[in-house]
mmCIF file of the N, C-alpha and C atoms, coordinates in Angstrom:
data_MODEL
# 
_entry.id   MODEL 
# 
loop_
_atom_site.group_PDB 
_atom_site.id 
_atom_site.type_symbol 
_atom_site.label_atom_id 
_atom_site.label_alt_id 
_atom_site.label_comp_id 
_atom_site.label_asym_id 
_atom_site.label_entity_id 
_atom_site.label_seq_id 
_atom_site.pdbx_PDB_ins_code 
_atom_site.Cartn_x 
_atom_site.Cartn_y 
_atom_site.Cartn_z 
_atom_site.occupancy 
_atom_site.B_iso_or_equiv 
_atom_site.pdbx_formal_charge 
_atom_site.auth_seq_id 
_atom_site.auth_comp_id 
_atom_site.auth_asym_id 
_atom_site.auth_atom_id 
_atom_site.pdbx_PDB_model_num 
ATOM 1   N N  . UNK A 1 1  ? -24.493 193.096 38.730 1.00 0.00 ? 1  UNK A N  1 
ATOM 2   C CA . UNK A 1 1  ? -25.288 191.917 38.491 1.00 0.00 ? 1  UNK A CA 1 
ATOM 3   C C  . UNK A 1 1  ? -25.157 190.984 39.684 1.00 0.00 ? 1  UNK A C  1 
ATOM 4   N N  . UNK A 1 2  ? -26.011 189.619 39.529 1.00 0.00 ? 2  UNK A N  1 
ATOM 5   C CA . UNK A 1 2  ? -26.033 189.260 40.824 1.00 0.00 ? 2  UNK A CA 1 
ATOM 6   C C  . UNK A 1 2  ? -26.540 188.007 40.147 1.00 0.00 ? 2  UNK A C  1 
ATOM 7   N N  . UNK A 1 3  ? -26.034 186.875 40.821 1.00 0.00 ? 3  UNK A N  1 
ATOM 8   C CA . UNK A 1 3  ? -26.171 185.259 40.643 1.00 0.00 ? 3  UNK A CA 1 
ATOM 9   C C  . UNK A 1 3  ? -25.827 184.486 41.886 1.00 0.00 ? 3  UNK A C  1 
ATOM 10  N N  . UNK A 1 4  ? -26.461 183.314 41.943 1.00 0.00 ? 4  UNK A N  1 
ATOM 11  C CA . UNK A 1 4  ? -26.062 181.851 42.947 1.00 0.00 ? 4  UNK A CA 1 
ATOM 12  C C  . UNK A 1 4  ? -25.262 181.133 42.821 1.00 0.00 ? 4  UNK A C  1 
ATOM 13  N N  . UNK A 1 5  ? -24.338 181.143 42.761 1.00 0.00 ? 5  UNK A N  1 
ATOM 14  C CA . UNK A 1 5  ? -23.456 179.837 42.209 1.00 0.00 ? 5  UNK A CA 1 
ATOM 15  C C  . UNK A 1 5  ? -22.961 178.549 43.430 1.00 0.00 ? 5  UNK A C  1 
ATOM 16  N N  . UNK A 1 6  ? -23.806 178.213 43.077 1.00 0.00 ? 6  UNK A N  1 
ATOM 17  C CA . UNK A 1 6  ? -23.488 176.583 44.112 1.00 0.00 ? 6  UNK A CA 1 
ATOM 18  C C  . UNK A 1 6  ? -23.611 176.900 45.061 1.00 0.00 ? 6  UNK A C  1 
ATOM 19  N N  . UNK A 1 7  ? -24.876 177.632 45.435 1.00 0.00 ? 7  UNK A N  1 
ATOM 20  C CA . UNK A 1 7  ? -25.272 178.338 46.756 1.00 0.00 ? 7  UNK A CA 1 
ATOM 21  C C  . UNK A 1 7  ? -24.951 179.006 47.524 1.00 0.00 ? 7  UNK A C  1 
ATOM 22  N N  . UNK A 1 8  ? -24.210 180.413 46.411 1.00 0.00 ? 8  UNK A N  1 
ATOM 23  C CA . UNK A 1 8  ? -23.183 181.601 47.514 1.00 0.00 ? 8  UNK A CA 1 
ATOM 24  C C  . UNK A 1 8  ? -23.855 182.315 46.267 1.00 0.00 ? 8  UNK A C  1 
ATOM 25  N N  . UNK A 1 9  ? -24.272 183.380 46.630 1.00 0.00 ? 9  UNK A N  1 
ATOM 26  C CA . UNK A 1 9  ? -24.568 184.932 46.426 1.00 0.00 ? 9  UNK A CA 1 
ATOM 27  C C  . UNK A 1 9  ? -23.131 185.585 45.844 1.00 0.00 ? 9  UNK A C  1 
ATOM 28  N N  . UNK A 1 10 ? -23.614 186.124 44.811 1.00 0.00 ? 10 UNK A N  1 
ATOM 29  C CA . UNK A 1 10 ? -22.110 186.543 43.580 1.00 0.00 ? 10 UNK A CA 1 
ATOM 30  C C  . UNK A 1 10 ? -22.537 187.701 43.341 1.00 0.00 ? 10 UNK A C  1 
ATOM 31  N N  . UNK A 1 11 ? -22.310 188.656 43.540 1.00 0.00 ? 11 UNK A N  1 
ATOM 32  C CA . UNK A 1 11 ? -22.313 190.644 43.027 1.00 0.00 ? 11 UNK A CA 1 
ATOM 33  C C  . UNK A 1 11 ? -21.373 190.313 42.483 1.00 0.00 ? 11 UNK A C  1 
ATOM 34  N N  . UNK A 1 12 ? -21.401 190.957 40.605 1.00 0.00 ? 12 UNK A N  1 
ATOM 35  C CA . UNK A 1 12 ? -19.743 191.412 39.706 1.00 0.00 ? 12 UNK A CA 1 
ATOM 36  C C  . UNK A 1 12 ? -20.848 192.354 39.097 1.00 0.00 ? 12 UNK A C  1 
ATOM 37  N N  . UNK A 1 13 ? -19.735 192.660 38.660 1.00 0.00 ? 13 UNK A N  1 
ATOM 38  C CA . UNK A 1 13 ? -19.715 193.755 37.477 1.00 0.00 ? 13 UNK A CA 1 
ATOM 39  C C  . UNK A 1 13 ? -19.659 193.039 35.805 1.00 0.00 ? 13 UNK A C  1 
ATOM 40  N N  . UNK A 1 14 ? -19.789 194.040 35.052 1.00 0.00 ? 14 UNK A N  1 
ATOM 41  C CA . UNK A 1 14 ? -19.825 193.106 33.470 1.00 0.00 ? 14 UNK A CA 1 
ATOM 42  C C  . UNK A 1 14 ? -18.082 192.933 32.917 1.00 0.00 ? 14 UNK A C  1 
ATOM 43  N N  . UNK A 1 15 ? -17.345 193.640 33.473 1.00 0.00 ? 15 UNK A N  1 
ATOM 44  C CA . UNK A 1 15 ? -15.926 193.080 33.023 1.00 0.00 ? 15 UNK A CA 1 
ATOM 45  C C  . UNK A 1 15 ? -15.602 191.657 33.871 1.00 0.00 ? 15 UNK A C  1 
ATOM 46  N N  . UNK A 1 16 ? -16.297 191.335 35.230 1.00 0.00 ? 16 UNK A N  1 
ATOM 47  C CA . UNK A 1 16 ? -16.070 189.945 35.843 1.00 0.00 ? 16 UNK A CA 1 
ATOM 48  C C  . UNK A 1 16 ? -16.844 188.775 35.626 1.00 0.00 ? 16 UNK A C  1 
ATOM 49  N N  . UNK A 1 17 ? -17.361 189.165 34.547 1.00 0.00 ? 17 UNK A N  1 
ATOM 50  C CA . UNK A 1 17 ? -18.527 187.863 33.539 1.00 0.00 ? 17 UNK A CA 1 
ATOM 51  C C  . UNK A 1 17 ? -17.563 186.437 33.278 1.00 0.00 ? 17 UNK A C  1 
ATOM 52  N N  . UNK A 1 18 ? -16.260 186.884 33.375 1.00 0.00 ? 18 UNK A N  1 
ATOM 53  C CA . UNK A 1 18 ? -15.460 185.329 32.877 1.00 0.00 ? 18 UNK A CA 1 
ATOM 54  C C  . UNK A 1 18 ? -15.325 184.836 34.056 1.00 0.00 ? 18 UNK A C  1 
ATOM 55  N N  . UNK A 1 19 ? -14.901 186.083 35.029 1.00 0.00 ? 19 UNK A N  1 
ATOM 56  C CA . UNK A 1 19 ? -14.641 185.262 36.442 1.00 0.00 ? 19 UNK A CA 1 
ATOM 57  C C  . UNK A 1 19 ? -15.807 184.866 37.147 1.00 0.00 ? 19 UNK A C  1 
ATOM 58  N N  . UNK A 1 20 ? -17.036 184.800 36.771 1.00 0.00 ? 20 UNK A N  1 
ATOM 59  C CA . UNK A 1 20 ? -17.983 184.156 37.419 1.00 0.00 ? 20 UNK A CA 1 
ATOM 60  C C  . UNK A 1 20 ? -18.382 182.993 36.374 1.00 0.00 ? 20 UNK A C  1 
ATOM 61  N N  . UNK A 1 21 ? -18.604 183.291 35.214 1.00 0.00 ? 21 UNK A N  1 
ATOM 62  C CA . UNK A 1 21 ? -18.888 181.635 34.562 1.00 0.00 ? 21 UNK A CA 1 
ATOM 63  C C  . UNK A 1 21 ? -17.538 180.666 34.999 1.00 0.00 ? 21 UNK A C  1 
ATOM 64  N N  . UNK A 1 22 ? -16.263 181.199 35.405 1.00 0.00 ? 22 UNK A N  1 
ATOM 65  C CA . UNK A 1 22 ? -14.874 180.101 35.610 1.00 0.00 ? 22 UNK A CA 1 
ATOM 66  C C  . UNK A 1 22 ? -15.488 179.271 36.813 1.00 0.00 ? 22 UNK A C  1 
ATOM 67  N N  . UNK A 1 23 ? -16.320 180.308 37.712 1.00 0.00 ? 23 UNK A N  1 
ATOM 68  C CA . UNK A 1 23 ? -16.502 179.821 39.038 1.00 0.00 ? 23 UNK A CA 1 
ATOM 69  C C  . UNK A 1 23 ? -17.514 179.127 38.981 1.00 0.00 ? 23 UNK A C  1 
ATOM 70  N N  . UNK A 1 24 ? -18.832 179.278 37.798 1.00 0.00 ? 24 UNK A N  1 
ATOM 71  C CA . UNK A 1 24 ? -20.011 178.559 37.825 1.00 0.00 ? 24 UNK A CA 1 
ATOM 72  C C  . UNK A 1 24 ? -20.143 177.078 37.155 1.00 0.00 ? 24 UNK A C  1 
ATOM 73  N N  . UNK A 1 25 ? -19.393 177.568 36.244 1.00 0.00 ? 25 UNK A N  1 
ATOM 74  C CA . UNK A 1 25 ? -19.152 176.173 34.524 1.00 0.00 ? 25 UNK A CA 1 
ATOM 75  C C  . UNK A 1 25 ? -17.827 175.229 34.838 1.00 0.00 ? 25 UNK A C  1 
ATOM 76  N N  . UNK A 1 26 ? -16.708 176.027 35.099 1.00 0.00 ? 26 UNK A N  1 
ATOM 77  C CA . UNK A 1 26 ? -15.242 175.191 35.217 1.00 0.00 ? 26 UNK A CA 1 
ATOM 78  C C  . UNK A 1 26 ? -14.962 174.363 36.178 1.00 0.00 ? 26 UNK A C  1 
ATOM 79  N N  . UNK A 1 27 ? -14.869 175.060 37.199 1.00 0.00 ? 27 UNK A N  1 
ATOM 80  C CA . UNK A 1 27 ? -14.440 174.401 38.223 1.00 0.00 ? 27 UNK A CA 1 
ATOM 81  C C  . UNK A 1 27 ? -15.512 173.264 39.194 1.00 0.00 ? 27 UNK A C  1 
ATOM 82  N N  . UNK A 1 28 ? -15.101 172.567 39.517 1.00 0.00 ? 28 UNK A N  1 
ATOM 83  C CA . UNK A 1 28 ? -15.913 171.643 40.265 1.00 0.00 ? 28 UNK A CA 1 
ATOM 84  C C  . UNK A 1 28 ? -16.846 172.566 41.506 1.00 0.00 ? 28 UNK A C  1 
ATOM 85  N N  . UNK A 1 29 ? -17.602 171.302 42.113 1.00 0.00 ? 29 UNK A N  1 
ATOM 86  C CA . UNK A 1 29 ? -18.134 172.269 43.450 1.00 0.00 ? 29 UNK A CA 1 
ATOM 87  C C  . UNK A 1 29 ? -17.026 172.373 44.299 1.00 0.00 ? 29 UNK A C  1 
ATOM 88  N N  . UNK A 1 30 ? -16.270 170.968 45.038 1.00 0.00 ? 30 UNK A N  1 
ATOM 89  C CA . UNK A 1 30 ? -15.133 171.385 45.850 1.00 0.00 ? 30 UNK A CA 1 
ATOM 90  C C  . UNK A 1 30 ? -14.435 172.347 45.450 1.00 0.00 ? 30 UNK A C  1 
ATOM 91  N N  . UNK A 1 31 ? -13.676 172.483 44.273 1.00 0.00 ? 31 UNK A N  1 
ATOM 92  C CA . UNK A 1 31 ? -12.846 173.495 43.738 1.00 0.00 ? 31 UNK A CA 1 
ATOM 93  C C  . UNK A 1 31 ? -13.491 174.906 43.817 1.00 0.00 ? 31 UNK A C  1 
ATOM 94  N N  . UNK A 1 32 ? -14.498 175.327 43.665 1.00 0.00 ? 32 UNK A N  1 
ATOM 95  C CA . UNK A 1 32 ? -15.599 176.792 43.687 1.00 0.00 ? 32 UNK A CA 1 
ATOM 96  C C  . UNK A 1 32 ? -15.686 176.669 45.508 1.00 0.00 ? 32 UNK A C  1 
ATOM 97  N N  . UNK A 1 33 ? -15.964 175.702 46.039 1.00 0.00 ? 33 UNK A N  1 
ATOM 98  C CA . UNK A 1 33 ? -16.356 175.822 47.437 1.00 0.00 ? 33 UNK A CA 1 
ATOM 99  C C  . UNK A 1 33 ? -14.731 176.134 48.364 1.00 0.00 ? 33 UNK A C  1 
ATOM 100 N N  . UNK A 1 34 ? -13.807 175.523 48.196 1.00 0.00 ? 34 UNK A N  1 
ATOM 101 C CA . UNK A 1 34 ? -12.929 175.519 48.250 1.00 0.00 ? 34 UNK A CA 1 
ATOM 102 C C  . UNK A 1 34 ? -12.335 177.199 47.994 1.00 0.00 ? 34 UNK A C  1 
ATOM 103 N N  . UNK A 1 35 ? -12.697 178.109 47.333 1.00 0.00 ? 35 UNK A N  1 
ATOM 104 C CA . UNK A 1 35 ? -12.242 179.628 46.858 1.00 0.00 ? 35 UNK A CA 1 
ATOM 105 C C  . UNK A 1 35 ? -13.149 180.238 48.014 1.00 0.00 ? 35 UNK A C  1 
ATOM 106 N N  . UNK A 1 36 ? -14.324 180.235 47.825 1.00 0.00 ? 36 UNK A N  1 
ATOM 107 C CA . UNK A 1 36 ? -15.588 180.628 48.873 1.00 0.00 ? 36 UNK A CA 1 
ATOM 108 C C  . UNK A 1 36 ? -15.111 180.663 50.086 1.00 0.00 ? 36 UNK A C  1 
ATOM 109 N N  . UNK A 1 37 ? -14.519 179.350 50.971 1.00 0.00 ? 37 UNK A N  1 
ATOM 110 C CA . UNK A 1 37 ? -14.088 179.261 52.048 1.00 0.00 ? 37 UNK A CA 1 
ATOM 111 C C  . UNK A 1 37 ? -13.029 180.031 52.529 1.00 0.00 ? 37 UNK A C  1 
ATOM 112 N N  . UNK A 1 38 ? -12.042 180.217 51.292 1.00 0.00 ? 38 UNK A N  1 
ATOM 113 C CA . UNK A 1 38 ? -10.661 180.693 51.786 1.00 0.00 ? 38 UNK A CA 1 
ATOM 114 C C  . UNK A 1 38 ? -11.012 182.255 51.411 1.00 0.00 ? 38 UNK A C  1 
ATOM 115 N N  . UNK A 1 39 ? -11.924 183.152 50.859 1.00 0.00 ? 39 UNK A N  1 
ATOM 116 C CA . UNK A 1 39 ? -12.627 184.091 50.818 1.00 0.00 ? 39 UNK A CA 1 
ATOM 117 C C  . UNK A 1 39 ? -13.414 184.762 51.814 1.00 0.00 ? 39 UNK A C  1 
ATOM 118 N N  . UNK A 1 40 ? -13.762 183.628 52.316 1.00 0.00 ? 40 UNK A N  1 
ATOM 119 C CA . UNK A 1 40 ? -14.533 184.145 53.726 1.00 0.00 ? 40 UNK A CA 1 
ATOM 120 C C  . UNK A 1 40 ? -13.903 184.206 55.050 1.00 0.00 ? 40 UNK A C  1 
ATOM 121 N N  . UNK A 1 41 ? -12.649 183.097 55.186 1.00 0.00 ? 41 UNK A N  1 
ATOM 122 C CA . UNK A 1 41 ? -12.208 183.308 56.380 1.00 0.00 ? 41 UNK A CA 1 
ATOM 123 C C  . UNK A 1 41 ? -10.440 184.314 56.111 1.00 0.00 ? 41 UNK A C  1 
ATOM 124 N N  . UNK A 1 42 ? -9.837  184.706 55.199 1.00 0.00 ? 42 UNK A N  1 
ATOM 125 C CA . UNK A 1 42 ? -9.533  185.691 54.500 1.00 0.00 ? 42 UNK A CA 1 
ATOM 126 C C  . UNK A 1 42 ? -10.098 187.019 54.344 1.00 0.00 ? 42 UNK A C  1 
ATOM 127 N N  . UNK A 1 43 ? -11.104 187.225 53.924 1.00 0.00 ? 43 UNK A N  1 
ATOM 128 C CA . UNK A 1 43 ? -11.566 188.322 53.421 1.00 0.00 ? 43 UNK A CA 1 
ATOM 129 C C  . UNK A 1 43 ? -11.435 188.597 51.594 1.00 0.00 ? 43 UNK A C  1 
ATOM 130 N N  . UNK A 1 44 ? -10.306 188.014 51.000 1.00 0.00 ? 44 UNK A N  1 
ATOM 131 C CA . UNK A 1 44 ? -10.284 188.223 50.087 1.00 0.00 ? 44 UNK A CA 1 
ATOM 132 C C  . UNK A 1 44 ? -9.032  187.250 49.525 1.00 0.00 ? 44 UNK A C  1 
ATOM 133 N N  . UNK A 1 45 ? -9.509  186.523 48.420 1.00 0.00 ? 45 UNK A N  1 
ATOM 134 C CA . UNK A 1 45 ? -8.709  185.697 47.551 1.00 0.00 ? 45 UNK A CA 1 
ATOM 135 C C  . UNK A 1 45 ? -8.487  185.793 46.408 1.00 0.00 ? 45 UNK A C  1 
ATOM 136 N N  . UNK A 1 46 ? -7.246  185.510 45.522 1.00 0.00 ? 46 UNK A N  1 
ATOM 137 C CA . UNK A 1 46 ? -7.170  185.811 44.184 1.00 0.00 ? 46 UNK A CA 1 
ATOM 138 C C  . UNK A 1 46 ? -7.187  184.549 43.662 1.00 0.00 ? 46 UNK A C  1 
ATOM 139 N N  . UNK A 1 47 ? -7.753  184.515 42.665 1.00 0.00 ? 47 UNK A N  1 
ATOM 140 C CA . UNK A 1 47 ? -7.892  183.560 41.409 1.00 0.00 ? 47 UNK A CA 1 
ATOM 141 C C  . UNK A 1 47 ? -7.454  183.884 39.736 1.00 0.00 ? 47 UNK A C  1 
ATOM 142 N N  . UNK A 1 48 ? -7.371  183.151 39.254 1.00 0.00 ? 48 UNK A N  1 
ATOM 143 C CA . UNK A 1 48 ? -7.280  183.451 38.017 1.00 0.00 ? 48 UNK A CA 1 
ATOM 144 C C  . UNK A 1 48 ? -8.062  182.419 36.580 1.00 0.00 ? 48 UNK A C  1 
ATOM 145 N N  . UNK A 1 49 ? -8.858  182.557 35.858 1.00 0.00 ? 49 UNK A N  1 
ATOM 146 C CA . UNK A 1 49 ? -9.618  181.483 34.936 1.00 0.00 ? 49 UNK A CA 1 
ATOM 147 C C  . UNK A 1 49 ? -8.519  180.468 34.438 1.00 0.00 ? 49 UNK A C  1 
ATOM 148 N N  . UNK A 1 50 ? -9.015  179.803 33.384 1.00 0.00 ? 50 UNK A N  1 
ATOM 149 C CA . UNK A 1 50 ? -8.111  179.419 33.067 1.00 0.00 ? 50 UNK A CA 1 
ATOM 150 C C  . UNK A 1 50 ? -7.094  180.046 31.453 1.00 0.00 ? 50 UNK A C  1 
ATOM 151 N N  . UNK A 1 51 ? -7.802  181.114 31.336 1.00 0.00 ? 51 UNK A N  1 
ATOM 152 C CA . UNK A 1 51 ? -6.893  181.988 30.110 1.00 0.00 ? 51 UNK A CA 1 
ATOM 153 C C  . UNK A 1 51 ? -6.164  183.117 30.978 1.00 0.00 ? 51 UNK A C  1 
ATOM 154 N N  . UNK A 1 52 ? -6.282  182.673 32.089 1.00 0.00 ? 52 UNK A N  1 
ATOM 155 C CA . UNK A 1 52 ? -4.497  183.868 32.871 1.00 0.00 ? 52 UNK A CA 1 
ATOM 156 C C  . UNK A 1 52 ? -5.435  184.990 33.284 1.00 0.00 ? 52 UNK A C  1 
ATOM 157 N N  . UNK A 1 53 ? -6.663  185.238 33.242 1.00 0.00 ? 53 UNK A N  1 
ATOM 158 C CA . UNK A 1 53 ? -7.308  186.575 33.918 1.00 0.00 ? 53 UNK A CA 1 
ATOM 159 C C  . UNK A 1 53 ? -7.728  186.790 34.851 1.00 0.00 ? 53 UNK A C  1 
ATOM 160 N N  . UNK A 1 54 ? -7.551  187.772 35.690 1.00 0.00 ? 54 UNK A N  1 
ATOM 161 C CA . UNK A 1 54 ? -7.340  187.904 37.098 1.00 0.00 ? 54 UNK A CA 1 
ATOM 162 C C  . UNK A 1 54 ? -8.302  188.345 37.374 1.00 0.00 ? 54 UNK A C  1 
ATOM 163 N N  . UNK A 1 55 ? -8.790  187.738 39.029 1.00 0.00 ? 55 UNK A N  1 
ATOM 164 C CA . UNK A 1 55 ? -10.011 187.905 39.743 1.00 0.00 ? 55 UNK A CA 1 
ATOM 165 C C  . UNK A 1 55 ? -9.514  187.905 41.279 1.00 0.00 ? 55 UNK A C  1 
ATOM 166 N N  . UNK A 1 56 ? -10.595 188.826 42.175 1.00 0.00 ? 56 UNK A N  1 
ATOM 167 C CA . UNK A 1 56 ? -10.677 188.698 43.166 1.00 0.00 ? 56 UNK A CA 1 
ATOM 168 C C  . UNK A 1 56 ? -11.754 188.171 43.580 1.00 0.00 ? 56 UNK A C  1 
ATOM 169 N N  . UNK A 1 57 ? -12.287 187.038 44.705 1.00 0.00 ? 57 UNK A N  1 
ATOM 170 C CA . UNK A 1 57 ? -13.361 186.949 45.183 1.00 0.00 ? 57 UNK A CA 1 
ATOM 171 C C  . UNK A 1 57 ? -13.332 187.548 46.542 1.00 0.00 ? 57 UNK A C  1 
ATOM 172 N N  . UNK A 1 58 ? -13.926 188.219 46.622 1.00 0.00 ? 58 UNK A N  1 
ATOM 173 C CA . UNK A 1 58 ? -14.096 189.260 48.159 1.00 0.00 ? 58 UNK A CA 1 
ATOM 174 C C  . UNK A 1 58 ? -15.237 188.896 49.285 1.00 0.00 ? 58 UNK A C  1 
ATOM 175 N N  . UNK A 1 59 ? -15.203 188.761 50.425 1.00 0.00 ? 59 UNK A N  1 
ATOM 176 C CA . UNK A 1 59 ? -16.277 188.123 50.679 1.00 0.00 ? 59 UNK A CA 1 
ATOM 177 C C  . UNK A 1 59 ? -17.087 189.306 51.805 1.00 0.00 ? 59 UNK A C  1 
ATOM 178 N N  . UNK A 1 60 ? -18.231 189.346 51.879 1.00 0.00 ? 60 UNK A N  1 
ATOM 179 C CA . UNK A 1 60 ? -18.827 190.833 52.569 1.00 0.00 ? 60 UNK A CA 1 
ATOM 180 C C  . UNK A 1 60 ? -19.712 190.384 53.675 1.00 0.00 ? 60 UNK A C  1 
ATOM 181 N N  . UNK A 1 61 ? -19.609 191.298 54.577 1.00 0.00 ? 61 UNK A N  1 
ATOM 182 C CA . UNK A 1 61 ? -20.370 190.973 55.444 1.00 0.00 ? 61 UNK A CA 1 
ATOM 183 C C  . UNK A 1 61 ? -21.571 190.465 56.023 1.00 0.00 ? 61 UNK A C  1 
ATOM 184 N N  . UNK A 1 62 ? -22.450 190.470 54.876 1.00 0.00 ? 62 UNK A N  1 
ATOM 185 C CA . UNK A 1 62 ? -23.542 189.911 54.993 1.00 0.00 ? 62 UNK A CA 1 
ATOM 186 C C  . UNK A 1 62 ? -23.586 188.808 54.425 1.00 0.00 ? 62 UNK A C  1 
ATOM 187 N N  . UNK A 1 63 ? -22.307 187.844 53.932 1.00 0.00 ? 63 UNK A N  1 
ATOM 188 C CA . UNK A 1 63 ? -22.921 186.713 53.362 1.00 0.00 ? 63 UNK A CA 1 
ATOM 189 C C  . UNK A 1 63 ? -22.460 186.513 52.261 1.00 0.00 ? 63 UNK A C  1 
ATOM 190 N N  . UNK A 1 64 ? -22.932 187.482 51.494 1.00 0.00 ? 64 UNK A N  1 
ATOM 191 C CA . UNK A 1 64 ? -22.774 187.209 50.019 1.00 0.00 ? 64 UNK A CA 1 
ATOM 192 C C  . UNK A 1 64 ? -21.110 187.501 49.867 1.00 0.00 ? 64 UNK A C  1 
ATOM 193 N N  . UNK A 1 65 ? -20.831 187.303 48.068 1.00 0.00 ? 65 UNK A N  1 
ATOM 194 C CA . UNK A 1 65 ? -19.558 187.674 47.614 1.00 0.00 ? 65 UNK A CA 1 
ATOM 195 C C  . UNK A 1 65 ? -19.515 188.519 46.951 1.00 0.00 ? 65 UNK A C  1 
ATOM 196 N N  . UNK A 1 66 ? -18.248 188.899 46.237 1.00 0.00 ? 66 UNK A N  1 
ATOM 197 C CA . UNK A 1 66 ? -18.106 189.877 45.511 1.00 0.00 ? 66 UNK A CA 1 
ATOM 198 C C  . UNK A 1 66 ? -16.635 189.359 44.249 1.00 0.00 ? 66 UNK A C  1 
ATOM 199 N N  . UNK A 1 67 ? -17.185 189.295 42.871 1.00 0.00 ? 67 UNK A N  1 
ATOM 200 C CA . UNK A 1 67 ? -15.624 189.062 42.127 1.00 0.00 ? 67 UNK A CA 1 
ATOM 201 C C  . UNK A 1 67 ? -15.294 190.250 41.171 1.00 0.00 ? 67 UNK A C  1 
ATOM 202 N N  . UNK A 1 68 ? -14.277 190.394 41.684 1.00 0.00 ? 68 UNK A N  1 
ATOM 203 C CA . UNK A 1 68 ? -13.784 191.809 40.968 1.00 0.00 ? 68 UNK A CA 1 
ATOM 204 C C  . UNK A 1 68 ? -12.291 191.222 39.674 1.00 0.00 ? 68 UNK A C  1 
ATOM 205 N N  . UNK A 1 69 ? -12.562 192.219 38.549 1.00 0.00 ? 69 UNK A N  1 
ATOM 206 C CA . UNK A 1 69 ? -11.275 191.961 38.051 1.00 0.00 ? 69 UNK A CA 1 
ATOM 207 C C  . UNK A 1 69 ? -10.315 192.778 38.455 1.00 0.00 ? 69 UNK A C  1 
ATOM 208 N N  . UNK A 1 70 ? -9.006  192.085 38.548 1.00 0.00 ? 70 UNK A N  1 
ATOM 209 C CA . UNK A 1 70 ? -7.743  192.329 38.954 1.00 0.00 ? 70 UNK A CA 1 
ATOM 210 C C  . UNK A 1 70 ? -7.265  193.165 37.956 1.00 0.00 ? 70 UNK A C  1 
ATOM 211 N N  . UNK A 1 71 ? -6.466  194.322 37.657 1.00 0.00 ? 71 UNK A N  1 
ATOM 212 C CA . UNK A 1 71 ? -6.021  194.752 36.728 1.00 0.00 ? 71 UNK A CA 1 
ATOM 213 C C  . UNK A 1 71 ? -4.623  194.087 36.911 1.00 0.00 ? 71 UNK A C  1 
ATOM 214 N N  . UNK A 1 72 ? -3.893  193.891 35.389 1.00 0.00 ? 72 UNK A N  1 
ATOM 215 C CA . UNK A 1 72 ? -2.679  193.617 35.670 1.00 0.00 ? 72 UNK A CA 1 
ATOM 216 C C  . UNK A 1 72 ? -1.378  194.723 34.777 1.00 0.00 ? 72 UNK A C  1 
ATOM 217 N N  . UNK A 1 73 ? -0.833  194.450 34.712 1.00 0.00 ? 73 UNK A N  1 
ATOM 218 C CA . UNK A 1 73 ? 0.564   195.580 34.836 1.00 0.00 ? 73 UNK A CA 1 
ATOM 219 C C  . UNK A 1 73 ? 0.940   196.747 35.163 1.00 0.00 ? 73 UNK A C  1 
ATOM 220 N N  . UNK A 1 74 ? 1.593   197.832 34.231 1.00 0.00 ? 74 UNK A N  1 
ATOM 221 C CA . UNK A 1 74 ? 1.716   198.611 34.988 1.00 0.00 ? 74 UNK A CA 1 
ATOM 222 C C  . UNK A 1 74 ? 0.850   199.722 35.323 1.00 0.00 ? 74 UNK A C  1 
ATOM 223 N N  . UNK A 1 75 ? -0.012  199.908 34.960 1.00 0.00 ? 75 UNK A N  1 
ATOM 224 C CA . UNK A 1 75 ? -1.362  201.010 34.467 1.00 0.00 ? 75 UNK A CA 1 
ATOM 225 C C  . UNK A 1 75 ? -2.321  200.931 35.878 1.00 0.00 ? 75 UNK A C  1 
# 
């Protein structure tokens, strides 16, 4: 799937539906712009919503992003 959020280009998948409404609905613009930035000059940043679930925002060469979920333990 694919959305704008505060004027950055978002590719997820349907398990990263929380981590893109956290990034669209929750957080402020500085706070969302603020992830974006450190994503892009990084390559890749972790986040988490605010119920503890893990995200990557990845940022790709052409521009756009990418938020992936993080798996967590041992599996």
């Amino acid at each position: 799937m694919e959305k704008y959020i505060k004027g950055y280009k978002v590719i997820y998948e349907e398990n990263a539906k929380e981590g893109v409404n956290h990034l669209e609905y929750v957080l402020s613009y500085d706070e969302s712009h603020g992830l974006f930035k450190a994503a892009r000059s990084s390559g890749k940043i972790p986040f988490e919503d605010r119920l503890g679930r893990n995200y990557n925002l990845v940022s790709k060469l052409d521009g756009s992003f990418v938020v992936e979920k993080r798996s967590t333990g041992w599996f």
